[in-house]
Backbone as JSON, one array per atom type, in Angstrom:
{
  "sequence": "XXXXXXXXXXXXXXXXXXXXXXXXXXXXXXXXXXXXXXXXXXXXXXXXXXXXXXXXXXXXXXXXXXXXXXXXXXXXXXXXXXXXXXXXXXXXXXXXXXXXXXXXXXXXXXXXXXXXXXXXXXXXXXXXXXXXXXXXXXXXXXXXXXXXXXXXXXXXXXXXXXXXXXXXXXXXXXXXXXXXXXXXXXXXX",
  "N": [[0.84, -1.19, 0.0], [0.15, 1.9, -0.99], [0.92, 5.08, 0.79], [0.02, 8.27, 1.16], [1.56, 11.42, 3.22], [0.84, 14.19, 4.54], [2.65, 17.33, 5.84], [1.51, 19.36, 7.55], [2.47, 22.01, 9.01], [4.91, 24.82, 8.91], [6.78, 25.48, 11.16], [10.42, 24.68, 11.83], [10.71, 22.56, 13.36], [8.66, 21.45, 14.15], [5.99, 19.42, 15.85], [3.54, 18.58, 14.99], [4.54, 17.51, 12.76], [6.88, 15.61, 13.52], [5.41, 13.54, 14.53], [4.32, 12.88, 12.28], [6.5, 11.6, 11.23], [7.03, 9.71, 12.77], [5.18, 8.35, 12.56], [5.01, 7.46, 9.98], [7.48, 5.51, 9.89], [6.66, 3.78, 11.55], [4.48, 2.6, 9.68], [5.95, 1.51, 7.63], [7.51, -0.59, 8.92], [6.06, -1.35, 10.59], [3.7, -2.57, 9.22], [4.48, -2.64, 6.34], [4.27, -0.86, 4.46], [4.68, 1.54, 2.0], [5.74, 4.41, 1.93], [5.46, 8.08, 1.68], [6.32, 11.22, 2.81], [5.46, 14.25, 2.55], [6.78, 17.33, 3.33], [5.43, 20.43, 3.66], [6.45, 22.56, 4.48], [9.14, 22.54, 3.01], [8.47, 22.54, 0.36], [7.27, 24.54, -1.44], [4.58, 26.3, -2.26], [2.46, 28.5, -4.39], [0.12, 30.85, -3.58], [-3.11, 29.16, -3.32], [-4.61, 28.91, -7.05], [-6.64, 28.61, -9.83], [-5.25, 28.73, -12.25], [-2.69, 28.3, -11.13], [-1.95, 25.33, -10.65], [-1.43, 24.56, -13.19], [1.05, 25.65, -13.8], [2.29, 25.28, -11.76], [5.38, 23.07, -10.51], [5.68, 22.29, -8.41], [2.82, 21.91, -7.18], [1.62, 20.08, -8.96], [3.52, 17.99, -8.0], [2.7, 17.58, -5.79], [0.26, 16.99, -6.02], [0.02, 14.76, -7.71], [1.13, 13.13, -6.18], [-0.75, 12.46, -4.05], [-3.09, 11.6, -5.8], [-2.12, 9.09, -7.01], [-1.54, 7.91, -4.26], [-3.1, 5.57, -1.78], [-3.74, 5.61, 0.53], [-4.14, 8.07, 2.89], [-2.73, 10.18, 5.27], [-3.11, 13.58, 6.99], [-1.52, 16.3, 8.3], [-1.71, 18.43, 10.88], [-0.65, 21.86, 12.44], [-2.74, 23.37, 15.01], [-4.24, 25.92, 15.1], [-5.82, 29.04, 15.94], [-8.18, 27.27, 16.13], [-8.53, 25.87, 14.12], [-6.92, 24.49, 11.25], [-3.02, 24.53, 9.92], [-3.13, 27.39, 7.48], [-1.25, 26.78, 5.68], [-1.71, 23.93, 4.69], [-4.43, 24.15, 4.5], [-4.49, 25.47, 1.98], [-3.0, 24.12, 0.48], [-4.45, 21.7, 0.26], [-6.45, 22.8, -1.19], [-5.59, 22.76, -3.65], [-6.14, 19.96, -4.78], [-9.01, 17.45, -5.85], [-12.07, 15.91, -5.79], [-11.34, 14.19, -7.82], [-8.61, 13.03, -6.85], [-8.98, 12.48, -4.33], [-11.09, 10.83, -3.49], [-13.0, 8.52, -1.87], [-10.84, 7.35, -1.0], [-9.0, 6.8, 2.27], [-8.28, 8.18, 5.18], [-6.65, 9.67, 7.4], [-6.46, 11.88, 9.99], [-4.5, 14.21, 12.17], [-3.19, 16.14, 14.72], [-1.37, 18.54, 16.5], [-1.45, 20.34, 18.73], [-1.46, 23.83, 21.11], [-2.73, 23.8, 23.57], [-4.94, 21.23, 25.28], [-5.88, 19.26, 23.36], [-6.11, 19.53, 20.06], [-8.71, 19.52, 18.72], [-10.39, 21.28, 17.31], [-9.31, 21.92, 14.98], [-9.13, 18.89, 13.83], [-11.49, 18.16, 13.33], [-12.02, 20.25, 11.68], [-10.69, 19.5, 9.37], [-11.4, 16.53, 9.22], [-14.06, 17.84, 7.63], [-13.07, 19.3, 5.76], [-12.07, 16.83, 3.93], [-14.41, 15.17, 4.04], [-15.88, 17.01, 1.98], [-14.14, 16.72, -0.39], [-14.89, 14.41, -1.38], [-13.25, 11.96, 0.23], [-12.59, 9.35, 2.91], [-12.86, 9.62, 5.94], [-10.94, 8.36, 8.57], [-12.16, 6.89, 11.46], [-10.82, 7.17, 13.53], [-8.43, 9.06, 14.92], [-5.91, 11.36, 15.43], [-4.75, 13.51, 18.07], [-2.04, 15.37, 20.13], [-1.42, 17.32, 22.85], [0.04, 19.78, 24.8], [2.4, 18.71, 27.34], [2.39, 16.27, 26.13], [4.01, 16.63, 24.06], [6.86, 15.81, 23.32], [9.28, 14.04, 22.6], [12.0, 11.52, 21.53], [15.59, 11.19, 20.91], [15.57, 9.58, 18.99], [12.96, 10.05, 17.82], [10.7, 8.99, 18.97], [7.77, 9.1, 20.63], [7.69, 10.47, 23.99], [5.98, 9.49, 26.04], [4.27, 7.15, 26.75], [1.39, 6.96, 26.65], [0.66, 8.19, 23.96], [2.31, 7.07, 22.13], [0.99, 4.47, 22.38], [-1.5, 5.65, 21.65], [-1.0, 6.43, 18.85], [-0.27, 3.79, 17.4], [-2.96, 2.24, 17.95], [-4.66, 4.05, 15.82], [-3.56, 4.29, 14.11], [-3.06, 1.09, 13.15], [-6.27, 0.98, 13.14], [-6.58, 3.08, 10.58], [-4.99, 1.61, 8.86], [-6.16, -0.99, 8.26], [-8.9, -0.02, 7.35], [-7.85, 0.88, 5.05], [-7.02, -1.19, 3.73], [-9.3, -2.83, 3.74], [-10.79, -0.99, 1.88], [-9.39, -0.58, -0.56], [-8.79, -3.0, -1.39], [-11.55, -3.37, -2.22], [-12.01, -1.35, -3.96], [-10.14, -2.37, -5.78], [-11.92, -5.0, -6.22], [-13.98, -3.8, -7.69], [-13.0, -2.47, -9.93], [-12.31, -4.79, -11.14], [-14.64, -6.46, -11.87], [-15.84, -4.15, -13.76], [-14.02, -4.85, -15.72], [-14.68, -7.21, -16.07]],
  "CA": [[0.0, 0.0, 0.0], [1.02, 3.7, -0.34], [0.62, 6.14, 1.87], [1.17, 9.96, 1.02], [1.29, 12.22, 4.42], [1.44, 15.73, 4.08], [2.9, 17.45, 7.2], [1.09, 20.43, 7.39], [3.41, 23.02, 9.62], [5.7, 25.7, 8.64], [7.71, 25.23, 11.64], [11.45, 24.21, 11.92], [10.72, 21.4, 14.64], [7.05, 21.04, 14.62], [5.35, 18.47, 16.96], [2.97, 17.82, 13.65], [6.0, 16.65, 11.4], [7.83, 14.56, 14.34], [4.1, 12.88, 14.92], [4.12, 11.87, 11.07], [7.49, 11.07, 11.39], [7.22, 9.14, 13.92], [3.65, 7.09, 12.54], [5.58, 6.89, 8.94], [7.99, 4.8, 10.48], [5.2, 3.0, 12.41], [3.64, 2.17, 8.64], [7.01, 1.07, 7.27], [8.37, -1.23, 9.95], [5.28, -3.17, 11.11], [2.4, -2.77, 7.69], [5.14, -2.86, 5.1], [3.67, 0.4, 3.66], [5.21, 2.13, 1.17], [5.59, 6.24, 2.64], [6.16, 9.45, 1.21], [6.16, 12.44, 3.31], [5.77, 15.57, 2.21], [6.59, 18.59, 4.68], [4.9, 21.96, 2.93], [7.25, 23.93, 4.45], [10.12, 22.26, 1.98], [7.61, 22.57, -0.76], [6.06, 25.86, -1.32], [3.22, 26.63, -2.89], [1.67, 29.52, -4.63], [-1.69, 30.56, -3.0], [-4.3, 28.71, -5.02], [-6.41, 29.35, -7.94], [-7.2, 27.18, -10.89], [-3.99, 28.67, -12.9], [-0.98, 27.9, -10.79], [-2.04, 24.08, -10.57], [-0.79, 24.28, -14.46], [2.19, 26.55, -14.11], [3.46, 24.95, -10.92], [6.09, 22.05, -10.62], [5.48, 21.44, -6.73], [1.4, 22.04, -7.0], [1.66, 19.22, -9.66], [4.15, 17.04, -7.73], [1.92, 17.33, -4.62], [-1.54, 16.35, -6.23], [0.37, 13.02, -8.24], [1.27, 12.41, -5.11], [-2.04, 12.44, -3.35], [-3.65, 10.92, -6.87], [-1.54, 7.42, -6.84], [-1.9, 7.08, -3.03], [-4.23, 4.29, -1.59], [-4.46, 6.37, 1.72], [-3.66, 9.79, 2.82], [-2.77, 10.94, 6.39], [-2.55, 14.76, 6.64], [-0.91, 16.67, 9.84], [-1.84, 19.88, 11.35], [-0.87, 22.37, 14.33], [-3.73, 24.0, 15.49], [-3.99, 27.41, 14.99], [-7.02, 29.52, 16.08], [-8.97, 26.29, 15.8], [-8.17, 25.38, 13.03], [-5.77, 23.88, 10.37], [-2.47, 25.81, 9.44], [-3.24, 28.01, 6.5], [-0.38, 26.15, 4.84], [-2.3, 23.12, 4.39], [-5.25, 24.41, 3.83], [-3.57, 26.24, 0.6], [-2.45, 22.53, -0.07], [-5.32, 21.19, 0.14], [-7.07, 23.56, -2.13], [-5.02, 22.47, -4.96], [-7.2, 18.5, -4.45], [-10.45, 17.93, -5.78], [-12.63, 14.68, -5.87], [-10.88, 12.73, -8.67], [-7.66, 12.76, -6.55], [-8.99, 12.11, -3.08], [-12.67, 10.57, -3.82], [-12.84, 6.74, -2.04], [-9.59, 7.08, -0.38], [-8.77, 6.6, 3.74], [-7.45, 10.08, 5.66], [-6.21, 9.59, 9.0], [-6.15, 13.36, 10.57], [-3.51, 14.37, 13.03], [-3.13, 17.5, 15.33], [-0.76, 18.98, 17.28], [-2.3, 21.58, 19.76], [-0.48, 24.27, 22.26], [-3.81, 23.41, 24.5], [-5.24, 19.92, 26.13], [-5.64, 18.65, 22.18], [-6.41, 19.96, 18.69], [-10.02, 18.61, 18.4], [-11.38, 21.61, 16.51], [-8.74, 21.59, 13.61], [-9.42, 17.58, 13.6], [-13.0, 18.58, 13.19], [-12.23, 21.12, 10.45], [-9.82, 18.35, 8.72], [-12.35, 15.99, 8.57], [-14.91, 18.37, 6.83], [-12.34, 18.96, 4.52], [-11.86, 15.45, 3.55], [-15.78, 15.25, 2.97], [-15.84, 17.38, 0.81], [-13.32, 16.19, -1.22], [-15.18, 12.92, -1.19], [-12.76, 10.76, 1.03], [-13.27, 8.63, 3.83], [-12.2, 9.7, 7.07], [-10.76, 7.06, 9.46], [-12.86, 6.78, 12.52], [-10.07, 7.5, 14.12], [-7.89, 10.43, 14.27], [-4.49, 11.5, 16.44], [-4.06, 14.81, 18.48], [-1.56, 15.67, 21.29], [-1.22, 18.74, 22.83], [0.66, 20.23, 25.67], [2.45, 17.72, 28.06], [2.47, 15.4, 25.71], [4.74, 17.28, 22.86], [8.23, 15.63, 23.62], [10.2, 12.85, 21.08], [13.34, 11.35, 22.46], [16.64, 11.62, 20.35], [15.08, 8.15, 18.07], [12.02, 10.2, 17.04], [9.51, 8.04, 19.29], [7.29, 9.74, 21.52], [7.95, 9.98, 25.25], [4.81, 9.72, 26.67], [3.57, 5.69, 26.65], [0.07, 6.92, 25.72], [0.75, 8.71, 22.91], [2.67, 5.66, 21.6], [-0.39, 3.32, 22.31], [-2.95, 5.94, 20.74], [-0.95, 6.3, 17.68], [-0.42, 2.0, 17.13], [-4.31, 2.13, 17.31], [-5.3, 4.95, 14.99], [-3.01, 3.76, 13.0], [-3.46, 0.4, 13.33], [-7.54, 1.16, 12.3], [-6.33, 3.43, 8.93], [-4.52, 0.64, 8.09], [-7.16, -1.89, 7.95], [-9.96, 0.78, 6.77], [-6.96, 1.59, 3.77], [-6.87, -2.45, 2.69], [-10.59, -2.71, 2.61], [-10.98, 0.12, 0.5], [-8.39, -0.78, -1.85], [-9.9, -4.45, -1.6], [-13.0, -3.16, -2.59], [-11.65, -0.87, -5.82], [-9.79, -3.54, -6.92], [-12.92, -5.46, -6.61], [-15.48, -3.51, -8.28], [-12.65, -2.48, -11.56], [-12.67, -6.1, -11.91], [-15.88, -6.69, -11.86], [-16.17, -3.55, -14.57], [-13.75, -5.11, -17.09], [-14.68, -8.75, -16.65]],
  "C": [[0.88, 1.24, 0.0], [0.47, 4.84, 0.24], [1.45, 7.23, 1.44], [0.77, 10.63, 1.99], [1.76, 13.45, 4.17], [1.19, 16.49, 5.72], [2.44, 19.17, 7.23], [2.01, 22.53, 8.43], [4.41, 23.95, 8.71], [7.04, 25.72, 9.77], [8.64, 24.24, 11.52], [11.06, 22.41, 12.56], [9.18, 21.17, 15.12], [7.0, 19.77, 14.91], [4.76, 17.94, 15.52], [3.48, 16.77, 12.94], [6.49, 15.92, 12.19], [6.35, 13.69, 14.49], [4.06, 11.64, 13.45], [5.01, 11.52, 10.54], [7.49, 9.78, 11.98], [5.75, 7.49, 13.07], [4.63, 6.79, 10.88], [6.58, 5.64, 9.11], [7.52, 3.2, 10.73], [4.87, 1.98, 10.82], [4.74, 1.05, 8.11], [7.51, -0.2, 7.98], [7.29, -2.42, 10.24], [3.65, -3.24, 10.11], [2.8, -2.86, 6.75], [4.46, -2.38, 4.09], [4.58, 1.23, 2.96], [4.64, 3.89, 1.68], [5.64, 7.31, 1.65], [5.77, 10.39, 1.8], [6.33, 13.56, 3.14], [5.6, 16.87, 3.0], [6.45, 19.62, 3.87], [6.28, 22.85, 3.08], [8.62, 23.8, 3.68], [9.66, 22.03, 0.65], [6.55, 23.55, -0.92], [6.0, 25.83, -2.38], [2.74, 27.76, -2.8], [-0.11, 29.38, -3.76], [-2.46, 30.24, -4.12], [-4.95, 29.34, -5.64], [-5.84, 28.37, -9.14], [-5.77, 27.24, -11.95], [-2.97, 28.55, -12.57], [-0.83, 26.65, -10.65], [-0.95, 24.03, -12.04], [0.44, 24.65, -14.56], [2.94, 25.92, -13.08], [3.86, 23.51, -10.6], [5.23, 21.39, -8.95], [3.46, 21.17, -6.19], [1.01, 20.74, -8.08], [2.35, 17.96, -9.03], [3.08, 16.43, -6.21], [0.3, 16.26, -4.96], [-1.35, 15.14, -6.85], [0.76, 12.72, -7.22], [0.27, 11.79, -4.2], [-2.76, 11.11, -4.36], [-3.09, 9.26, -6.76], [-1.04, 7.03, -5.39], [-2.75, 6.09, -2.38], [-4.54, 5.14, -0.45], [-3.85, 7.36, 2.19], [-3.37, 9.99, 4.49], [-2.15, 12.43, 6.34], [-2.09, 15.38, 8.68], [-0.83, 18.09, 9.96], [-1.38, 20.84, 12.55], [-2.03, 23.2, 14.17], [-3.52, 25.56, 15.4], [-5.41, 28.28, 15.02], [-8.3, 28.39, 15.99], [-9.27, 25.48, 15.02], [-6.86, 24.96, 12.52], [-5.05, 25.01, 10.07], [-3.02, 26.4, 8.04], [-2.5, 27.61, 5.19], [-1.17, 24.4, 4.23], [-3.53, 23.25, 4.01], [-5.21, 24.97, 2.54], [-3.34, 24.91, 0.07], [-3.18, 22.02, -1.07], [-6.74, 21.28, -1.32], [-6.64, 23.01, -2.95], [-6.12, 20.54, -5.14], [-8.23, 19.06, -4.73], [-10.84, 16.35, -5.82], [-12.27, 13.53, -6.58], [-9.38, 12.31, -7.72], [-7.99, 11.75, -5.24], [-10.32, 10.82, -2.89], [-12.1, 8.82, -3.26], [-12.0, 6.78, -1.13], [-9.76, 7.5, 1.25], [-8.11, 8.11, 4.06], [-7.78, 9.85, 7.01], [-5.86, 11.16, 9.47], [-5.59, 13.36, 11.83], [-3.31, 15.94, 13.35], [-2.43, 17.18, 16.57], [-1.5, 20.57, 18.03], [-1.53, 22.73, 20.51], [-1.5, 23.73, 23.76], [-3.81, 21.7, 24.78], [-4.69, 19.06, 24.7], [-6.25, 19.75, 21.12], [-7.85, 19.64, 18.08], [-10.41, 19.66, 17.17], [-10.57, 21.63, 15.26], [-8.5, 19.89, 12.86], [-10.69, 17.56, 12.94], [-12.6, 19.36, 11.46], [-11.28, 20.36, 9.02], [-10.63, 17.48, 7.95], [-13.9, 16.2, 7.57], [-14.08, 18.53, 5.65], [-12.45, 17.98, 3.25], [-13.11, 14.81, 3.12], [-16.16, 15.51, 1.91], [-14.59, 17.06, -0.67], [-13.46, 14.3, -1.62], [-14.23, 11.89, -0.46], [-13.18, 9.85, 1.97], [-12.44, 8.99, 4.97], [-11.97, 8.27, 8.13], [-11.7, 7.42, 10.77], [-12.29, 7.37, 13.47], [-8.99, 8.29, 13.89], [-6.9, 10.4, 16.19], [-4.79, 13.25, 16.72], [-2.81, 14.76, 19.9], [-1.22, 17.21, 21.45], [-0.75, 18.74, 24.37], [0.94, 18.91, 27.01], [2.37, 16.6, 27.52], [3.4, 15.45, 23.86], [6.37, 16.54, 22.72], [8.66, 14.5, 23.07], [11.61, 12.65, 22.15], [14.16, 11.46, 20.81], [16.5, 9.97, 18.99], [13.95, 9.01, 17.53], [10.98, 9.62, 18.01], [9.33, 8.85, 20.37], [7.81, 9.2, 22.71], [6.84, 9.77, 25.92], [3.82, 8.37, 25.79], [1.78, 5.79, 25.98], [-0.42, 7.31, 24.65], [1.32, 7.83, 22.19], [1.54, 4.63, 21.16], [-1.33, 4.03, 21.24], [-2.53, 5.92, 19.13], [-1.03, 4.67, 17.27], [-1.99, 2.12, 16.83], [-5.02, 3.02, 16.45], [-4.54, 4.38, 13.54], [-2.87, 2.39, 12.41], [-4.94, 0.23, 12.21], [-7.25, 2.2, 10.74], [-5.51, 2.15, 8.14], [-5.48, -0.53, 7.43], [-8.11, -1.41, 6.92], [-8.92, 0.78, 5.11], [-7.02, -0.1, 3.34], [-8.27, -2.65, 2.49], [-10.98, -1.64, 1.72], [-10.54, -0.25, -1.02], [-8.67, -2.39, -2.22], [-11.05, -4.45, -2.63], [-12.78, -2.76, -4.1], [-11.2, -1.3, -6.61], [-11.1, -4.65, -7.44], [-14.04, -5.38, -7.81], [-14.44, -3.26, -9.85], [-12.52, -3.52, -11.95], [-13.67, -6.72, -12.45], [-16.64, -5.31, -13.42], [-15.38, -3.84, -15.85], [-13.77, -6.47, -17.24], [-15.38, -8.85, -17.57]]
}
């Protein structure tokens, strides 16, 4: 399976990007998932509109990336309640033929308890863009921000919650892709 994660931060050392660091890993090591992580802030992007999709290399490299994924996890810090502005700009560039069908595991980093309402505004996103949100979804926020010198969270429950969120996108991402293989067989038998 492939998995494209787009790390939605602008910061140097964001919590976001060490989170989908940290679960890319996770995918690699024990689902023998094929990764690609793309951190925005080493891939800028014009603010959207319908003519820089054509004109731009990285607004093109981003959406074939998304397009020949099987499942998507995207990664946010919280910011007024929402998703950074940088991913939402991303995001914009996606429309239904890319995302439509496909799994989206949402992830937030918070400065507060957790990130719920930019999880919330993630998964409306991802509606509209016809996907399928995983059931399950990752935040940590304050007191629970800290990685050891390996990348792996310090904080045993943040460990556990990612294994099971990730864990359930994994599963949700092979029946899906079960299924689409199913039904184009079933349309050129």
């Amino acid at each position: 399976m492939k998995i494209t994660m787009i790390a939605g931060s602008n910061r140097e050392e964001a919590t976001s990007t060490y989170l989908l660091q940290y679960i890319g890993r996770q995918l690699e090591a024990r689902h023998q998932c094929s990764v690609t992580l793309i951190q925005l802030r080493e891939l800028p992007l014009p603010f959207f509109s319908p003519n820089a999709y054509e004109s731009d290399a990285n607004a093109r490299y981003l959406v074939q990336q998304v397009a020949e994924a099987d499942g998507l996890i995207l990664a946010s810090p919280e910011y007024h309640g929402s998703v950074s502005g940088m991913l939402k700009n991303a995001l914009d560039y996606m429309n239904g033929s890319h995302v439509s069908g496909k799994p989206v595991l949402s992830v937030s980093s918070a400065g507060g308890p957790v990130g719920v309402s930019s999880l919330l505004n993630l998964q409306t996103i991802v509606r509209n863009l016809h996907g399928v949100n995983c059931p399950e979804w990752i935040s940590i926020g304050y007191g629970s921000h800290s990685f050891d010198s390996n990348g792996q969270p310090t904080d045993g429950g943040v460990r556990e919650r990612v294994e099971q969120a990730v864990g359930a996108f994994v599963e949700l991402t092979r029946l899906l892709t079960a299924g689409a293989a199913a039904a184009a067989y079933g349309r050129n038998a």
